[in-house]
C-alpha positions in Angstrom: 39.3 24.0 -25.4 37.9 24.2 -28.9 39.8 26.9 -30.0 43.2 25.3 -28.8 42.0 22.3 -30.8 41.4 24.8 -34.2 44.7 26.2 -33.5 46.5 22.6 -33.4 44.5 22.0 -36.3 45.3 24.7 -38.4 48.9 24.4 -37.5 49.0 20.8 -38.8 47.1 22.2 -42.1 50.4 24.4 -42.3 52.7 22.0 -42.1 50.8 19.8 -44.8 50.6 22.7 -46.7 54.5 23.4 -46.7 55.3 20.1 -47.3 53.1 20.1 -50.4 55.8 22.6 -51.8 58.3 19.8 -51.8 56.1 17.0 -53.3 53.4 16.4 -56.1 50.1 15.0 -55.2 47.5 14.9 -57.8 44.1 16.2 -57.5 42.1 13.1 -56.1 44.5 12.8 -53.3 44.6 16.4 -52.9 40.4 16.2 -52.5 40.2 13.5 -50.3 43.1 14.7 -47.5 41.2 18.0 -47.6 37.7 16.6 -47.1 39.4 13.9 -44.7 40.9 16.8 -42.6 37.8 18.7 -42.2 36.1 15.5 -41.2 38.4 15.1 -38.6 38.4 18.7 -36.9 34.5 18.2 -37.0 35.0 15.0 -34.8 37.3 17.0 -32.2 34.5 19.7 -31.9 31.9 16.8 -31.4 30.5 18.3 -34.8 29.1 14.6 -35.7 26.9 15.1 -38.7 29.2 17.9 -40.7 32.4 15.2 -39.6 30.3 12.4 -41.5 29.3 14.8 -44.5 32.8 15.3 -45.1 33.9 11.4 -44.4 31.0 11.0 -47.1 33.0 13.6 -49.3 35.8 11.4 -49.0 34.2 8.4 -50.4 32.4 10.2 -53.2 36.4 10.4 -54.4 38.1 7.1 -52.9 35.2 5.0 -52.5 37.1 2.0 -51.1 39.0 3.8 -48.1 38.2 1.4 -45.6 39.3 3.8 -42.5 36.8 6.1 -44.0 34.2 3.3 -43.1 35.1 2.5 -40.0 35.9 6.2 -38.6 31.8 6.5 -39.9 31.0 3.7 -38.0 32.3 4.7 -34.6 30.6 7.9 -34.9 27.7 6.0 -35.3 28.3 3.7 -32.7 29.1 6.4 -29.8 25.9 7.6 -31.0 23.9 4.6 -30.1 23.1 3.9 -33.8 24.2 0.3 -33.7 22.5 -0.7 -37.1 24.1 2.0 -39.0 27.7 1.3 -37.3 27.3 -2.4 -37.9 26.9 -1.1 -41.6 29.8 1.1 -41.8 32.2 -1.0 -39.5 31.0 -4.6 -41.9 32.0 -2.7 -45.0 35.3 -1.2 -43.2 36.4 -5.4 -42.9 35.3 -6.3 -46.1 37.8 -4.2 -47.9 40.2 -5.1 -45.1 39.4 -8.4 -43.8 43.0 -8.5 -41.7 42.7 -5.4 -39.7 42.7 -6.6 -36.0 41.3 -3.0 -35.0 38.3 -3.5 -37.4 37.4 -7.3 -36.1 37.6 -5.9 -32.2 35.5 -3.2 -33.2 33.1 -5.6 -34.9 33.1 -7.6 -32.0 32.4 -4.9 -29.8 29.2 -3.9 -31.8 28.2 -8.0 -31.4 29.1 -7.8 -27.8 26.4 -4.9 -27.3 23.4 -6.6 -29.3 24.3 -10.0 -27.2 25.0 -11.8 -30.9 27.3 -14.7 -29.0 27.4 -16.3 -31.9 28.7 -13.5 -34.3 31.4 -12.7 -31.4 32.8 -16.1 -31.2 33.3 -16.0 -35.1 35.7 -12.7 -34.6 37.2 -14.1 -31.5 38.5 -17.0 -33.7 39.2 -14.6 -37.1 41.8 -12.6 -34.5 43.5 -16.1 -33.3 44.2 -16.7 -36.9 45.6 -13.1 -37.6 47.5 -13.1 -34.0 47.7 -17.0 -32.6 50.1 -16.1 -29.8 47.3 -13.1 -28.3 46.2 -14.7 -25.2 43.5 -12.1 -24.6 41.4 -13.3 -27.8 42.1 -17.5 -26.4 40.7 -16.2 -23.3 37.8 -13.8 -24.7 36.4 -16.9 -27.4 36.7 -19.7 -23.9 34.4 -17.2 -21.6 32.1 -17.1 -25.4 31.9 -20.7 -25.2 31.2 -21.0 -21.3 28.1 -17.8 -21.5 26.7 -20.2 -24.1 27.4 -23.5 -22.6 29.6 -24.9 -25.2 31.4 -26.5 -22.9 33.2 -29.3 -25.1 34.4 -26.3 -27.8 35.5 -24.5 -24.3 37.7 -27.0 -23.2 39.4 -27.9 -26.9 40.5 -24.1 -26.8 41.8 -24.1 -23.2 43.3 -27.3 -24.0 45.2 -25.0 -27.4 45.6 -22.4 -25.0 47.5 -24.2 -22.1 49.9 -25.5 -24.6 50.5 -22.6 -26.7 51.4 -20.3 -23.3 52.0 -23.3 -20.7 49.6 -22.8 -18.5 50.7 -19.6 -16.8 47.8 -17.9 -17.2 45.9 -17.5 -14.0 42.8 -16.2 -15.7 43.0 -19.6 -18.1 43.0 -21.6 -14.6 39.7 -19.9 -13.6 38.1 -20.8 -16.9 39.2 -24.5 -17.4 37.5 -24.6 -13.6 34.4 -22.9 -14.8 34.1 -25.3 -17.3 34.3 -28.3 -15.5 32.1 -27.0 -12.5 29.5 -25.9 -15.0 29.7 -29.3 -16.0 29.7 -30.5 -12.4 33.4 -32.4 -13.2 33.5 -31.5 -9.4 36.8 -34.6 -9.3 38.1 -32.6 -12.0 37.8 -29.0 -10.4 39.6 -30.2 -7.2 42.1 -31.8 -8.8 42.9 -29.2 -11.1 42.8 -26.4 -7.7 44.7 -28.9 -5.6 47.6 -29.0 -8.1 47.4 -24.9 -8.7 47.6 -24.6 -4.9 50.8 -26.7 -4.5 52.3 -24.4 -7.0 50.6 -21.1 -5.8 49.8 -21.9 -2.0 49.6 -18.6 -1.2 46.8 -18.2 -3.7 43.4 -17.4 -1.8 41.7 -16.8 -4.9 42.3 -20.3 -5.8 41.6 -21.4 -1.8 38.6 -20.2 -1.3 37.4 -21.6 -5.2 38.5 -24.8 -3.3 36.6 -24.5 -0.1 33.2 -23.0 -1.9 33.6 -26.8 -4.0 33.7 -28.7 -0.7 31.1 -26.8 0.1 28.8 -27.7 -2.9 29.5 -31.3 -2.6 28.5 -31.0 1.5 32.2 -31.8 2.0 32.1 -29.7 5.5 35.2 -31.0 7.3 37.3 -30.6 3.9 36.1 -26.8 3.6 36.9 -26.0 7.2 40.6 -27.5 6.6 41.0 -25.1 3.5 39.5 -22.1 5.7 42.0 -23.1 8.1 44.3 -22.4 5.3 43.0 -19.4 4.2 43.0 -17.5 7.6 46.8 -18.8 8.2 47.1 -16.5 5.2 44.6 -13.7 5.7 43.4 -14.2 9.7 40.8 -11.7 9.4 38.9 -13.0 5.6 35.4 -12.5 5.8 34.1 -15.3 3.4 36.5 -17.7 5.5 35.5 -16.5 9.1 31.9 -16.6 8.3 31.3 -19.9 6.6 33.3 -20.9 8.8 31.2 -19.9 11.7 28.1 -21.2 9.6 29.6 -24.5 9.6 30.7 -24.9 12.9 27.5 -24.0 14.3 25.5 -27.6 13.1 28.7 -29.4 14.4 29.6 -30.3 18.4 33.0 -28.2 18.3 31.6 -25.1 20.4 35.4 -24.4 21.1 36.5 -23.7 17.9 32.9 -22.0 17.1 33.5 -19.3 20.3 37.2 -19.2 18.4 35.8 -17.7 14.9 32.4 -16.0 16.6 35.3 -14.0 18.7 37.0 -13.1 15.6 34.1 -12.0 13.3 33.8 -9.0 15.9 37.5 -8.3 15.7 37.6 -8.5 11.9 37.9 -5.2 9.8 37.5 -7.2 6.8 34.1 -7.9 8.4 31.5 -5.1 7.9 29.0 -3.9 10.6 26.0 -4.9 9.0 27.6 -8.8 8.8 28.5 -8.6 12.3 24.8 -7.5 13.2 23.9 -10.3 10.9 25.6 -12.8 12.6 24.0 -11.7 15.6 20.4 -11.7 14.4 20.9 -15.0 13.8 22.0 -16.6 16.8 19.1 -14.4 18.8 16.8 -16.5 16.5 17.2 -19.3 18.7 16.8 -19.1 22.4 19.5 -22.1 22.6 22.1 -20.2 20.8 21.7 -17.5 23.1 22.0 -19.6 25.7 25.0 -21.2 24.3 26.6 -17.9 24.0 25.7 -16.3 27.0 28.5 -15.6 28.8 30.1 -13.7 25.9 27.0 -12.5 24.4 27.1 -8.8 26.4 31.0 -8.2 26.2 30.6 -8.9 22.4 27.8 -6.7 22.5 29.8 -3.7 24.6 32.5 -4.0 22.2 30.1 -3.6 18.7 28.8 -0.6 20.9 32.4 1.0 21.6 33.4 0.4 17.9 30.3 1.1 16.0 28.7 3.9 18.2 26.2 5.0 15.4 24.7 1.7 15.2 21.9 2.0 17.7 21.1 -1.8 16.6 23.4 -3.2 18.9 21.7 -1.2 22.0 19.0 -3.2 20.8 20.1 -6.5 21.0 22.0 -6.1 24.4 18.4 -4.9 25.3 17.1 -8.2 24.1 19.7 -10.0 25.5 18.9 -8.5 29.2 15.5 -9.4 28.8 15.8 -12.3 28.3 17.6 -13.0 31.3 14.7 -10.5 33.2 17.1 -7.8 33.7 14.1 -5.3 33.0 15.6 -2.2 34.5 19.1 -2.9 32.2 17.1 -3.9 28.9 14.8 -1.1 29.0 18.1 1.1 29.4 19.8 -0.2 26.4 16.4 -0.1 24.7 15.9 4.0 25.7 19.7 4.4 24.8 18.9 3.0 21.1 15.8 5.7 21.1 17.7 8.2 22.4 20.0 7.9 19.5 16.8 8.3 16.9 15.9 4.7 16.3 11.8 5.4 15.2 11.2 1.4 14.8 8.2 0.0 15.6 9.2 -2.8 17.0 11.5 -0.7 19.5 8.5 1.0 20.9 6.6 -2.4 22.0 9.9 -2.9 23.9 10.1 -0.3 25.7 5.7 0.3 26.6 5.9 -3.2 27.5 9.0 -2.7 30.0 7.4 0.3 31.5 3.8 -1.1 31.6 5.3 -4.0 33.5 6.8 -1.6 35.6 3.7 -0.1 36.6 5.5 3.6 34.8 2.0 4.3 33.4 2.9 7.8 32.9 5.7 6.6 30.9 3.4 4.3 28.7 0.9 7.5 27.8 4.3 9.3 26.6 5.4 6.7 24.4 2.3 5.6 23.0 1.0 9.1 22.1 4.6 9.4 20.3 4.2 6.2 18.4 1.2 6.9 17.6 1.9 10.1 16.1 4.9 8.1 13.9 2.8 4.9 13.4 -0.8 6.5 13.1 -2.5 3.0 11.3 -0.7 0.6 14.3 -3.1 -0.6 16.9 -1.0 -2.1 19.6 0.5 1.5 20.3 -3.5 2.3 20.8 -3.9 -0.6 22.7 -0.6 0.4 25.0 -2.3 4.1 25.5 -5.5 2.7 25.9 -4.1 0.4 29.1 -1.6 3.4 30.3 -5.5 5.7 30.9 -7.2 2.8 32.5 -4.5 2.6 34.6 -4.5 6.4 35.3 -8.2 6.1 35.5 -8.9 8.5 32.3 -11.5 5.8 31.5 -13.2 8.1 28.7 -9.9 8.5 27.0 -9.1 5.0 27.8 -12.5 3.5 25.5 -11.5 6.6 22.6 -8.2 4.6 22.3 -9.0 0.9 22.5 -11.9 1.9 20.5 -9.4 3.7 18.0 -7.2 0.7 18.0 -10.1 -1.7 16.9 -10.7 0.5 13.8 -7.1 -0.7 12.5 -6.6 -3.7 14.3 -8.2 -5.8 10.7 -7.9 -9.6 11.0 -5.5 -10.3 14.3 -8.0 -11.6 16.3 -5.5 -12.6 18.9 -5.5 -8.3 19.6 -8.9 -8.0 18.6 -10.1 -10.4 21.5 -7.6 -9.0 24.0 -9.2 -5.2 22.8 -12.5 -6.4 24.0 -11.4 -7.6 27.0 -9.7 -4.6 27.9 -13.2 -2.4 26.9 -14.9 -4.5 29.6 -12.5 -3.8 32.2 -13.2 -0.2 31.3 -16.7 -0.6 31.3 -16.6 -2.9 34.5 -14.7 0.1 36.5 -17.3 2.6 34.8 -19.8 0.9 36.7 -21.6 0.3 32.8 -22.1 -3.5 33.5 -24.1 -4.2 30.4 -21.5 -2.3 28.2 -19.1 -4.7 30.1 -21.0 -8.1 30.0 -21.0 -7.3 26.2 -17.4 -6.2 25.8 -16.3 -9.6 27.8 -18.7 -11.9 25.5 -17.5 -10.5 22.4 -14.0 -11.4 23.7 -14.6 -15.1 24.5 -16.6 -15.2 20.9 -13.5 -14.9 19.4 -11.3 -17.1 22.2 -13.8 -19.3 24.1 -10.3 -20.3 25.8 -9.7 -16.9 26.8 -8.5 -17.6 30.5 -8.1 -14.2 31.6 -11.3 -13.0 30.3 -13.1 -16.5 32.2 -11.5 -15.5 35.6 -12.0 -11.6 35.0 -15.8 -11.8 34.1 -16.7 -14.6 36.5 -15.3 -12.5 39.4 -17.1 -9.7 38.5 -20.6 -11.3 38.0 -20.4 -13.1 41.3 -19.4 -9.0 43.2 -23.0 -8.6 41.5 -24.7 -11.7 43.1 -28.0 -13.1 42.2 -28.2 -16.6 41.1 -28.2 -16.8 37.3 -24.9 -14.5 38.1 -23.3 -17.1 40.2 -24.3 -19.7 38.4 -22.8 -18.3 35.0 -19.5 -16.8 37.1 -19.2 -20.7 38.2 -19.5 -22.1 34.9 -16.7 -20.1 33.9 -14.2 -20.3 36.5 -14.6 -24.2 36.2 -13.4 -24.1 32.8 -11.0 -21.8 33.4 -9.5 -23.8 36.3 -9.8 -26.8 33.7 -7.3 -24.6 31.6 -4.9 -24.2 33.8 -4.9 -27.6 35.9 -1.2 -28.3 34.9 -0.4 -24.8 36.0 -2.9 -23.9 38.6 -2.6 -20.0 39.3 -3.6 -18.5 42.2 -5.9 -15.6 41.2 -8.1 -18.1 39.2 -8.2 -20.5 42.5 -8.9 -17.6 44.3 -12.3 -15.8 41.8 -13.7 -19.7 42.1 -13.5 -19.8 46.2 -14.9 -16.6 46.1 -17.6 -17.9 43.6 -18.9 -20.5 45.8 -18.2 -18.1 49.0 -20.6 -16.1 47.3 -23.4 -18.9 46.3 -23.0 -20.0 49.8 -24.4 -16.3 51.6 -27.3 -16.7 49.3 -27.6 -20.8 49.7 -31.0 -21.5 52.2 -30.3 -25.0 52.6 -27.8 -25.3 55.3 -25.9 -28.7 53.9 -25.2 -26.9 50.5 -24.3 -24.0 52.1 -21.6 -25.7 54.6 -20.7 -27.8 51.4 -19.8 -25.0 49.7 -18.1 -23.2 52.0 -15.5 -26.3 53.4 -14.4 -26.5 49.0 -14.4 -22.5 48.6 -12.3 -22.8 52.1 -10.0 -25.9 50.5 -9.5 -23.7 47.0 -7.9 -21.0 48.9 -5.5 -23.1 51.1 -4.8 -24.6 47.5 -4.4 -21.2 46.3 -1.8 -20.3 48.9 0.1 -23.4 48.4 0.6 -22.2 44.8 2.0 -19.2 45.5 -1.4 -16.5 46.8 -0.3 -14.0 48.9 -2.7 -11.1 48.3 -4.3 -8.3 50.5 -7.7 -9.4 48.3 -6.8 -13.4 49.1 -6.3 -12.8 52.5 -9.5 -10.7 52.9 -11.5 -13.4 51.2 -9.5 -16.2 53.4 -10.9 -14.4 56.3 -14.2 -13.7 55.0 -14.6 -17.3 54.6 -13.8 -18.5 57.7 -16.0 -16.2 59.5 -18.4 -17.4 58.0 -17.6 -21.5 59.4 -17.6 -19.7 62.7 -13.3 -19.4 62.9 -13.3 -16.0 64.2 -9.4 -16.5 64.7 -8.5 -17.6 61.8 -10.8 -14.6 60.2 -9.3 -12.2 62.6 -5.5 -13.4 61.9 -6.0 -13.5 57.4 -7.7 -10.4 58.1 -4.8 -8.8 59.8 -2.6 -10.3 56.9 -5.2 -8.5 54.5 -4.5 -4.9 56.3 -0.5 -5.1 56.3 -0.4 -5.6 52.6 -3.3 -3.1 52.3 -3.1 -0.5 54.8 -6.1 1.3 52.9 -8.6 -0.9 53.7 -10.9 1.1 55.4 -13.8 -1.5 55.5 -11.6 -4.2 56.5 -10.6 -2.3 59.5 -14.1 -1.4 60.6 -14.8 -5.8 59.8 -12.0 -6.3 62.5 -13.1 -3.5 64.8 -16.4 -5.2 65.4 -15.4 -8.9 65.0 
């Protein structure tokens, strides 16, 4: 490339050289052409300091050749020397104060060290060199409106308006700056409203309108330009999703399924605004609800469209679950994972589907791989942690709670629940003090721990003893207390058993009956609220054999055995009833 440019250069030489047989040119001009020649070839070859030697040269014999100056100066300028250039270009005008190429240039410079104020003064030495240029008009009203001159803006868009009568679209937009910087918001949409009626077609200037309306809270007046808008363009993004925005805090669900239907329809409308628009109505439970019955087909048809998006497998997951379509939301969920979604969040979903489900093996495999991307999270600790209980590992069961308490830090909702679940470790390891301490440390940190009060009670009164049942009692009566609104039937049933229990060790036959006729009314409470247990049934029976109702024992018993068929010592109770 460089030597193409040489050759081109030294042809041009040739030519000058011939023509320099024809005419006379003394010895000063002769000089500066030559050094002005060499200067130039040096810029082509991106030579910059021999090109401004020989510029130099060329003022050492004309020192008032303005181009000379201002060639300098954009040498110096490309080269990020902006004090030099400044320098160079300032002489450059001085000699030639009319040259519009010098002033832009000068400008420029101004433009790049933010001087507004130096800019403007160009801006307005070009009008008077070239008064019909809109460009400069334009380029000194957006000076004015960066530096909130907004008076001076307007007295030059007034001068601009008449000089080119206000055909300038660009001259429109920044007469509206002005007056919405100036929150003339009566002005703006008067000046927009009579725009429109001339360009109606205009969506620039139609959505400027709506995003006004907007502003001012002027809802129903935005939605009527949106209207507008997507008569024009029926698939604008800005128009179908403010629109949707709007619609949702007003009682006109038809026209709000109308838009929501169309978002998903839009190309206009990226993927991650459609996701967005989602996420927001599963932030509220009553959106959902209010969408239901198009909720999934929406979904299916993000999922056909945008198969790489594993996100919407996700929120049709959500969506079943919410409606306690377990087996279809964990489906969804394991689709989104099959398709490489690590997230956090996803794994909770699906251990807590399968731990519900009783798929303990399940829960081991996805906590040990969660934990393996999420090494510092508890909960996926806490999920392996239940999944060995379960399985009866009980030594790797305590490693993992016990792992998950090192991280768990200050959520004491977790750290109370990881307690808990190390005394029902503990409990099934037969370590009862490990267990009464595991359980204590639990209710230290949630005294209203419900779970915890019927779990530990039920297991102090298996023990016996009276300090036992006396503690186990004091505890299922507050947890009973808890739950009084909502009685549930597993705490009914650990406080009948309680006072069953008191009752076998009770020597004073009144007490003993006493407590026996309540522990007997608790567990017909407990199956009015929904027991139906082996373990209830077993203790129903249990009870009554012991007020002498060796049929009604015999008959809960029975009940006991068809839901338990395992029950080994149950059978051998009925065998010699």
């Amino acid at each position: 490339m460089k030597f193409r440019l040489i050759l081109v250069f030294q042809l041009f030489l040739t030519c000058f050289t011939m023509s320099q047989e024809k005419f006379t040119v003394d010895e000063v001009e002769k000089k500066f052409i030559h050094h002005f020649f060499l200067a130039e070839k040096h810029k082509v070859l991106e030579e910059y300091d021999k090109a401004i030697l020989e510029y130099e040269n060329c003022l050492k014999v004309k020192p008032k050749e303005s181009n000379v100056f201002f060639e300098i100066g954009k040498i110096f300028f490309y080269q990020g020397s902006i004090e030099e250039s400044l320098s160079y270009i300032n002489q450059a005008t001085s000699l030639n104060p009319r040259n519009k190429w010098y002033l832009y240039f000068l400008q420029e410079i101004f433009y790049q060290t933010s001087d507004k104020k130096n800019q403007a003064r160009i801006w307005k030495k070009l009008i008077s060199l070239d008064s019909e240029n809109q460009i400069y008009y334009l380029e000194l009203i957006k000076n004015y409106l960066s530096t909130d001159q907004i008076k001076l803006a307007l007295k030059e868009i007034t001068k601009a308006k008449r000089l080119f009568e206000n055909n300038n679209s660009e001259l429109k937009f920044l007469e509206l700056d002005a007056y919405l910087i100036n929150n003339q918001f009566e002005k703006a949409i008067l000046l927009l409203n009579d725009v429109i009626v001339k360009e109606p077609k205009n969506l620039n200037f139609l959505q400027k309108l709506s995003e006004i309306y907007i502003q001012k809270s002027e809802y129903e007046q935005a939605l009527s330009v949106y209207d507008k808008i997507l008569k024009l363009d029926p698939e604008n993004s800005t128009a179908l999703l403010t629109s949707h925005k709007i619609l949702q805090t007003q009682s006109k669900f038809e026209k709000e399924l109308e838009i929501f239907l169309k978002i998903f329809i839009s190309n206009q409308i990226n993927v991650d605004q459609k996701i967005n628009v989602l996420f927001e109505i599963f932030s509220d439970n009553k959106k959902i609800e209010k969408y239901k019955d198009h909720i999934p087909g929406v979904l299916r048809q993000c999922i056909n469209n945008y198969p790489e998006q594993v996100l919407f497998y996700v929120l049709l997951g959500d969506y079943e679950l919410l409606h306690s379509n377990i087996n279809e939301s964990l489906s969804n969920y394991e689709k989104a994972y099959s398709y490489g979604l690590k997230d956090k969040l996803l794994y909770e979903k699906i251990l807590n589907i399968n731990l519900v489900k009783q798929e303990f093996n399940k829960v081991l495999m996805y906590s040990k791989e969660s934990i393996e991307y999420f090494p510092y999270t508890p909960i996926f600790y806490y999920y392996q942690g239940l999944a060995s209980l379960y399985l009866n590992d009980y030594q790797q069961s305590v490693q993992s709670f016990n792992n998950a308490m090192e991280y768990v830090f200050d959520d004491l909702t977790l750290k109370s629940e990881l307690h808990a679940s190390l005394g029902d470790v503990f409990h099934k390891m037969n370590k009862d003090i490990l267990s009464d301490e595991q359980y204590e440390l639990a209710l230290s940190i949630n005294p209203n721990y419900i779970v915890v009060l019927n779990n530990y009670s039920y297991y102090l009164s298996l023990r016996g003893g009276v300090d036992n049942l006396l503690k186990a009692e004091k505890m299922i009566e507050k947890c009973i207390s808890l739950t009084n609104e909502d009685p549930q039937p597993s705490f009914l049933d650990t406080y009948a058993w309680v006072l069953f229990q008191q009752s076998i060790i009770e020597q004073d036959s009144n007490i003993k009956n006493e407590k026996l006729n309540s522990s007997k009314k608790i567990m017909i409470s407990c199956f009015e609220n929904g027991g139906d247990s082996a373990v209830m049934y077993e203790h129903y029976g249990d009870i009554l054999f012991e007020l002498k109702d060796l049929e009604g024992a015999k008959k809960n018993w029975l009940e006991s055995i068809k839901k338990d068929p395992k029950n080994e010592n149950l059978k051998e109770k009925i065998k010699n009833l």
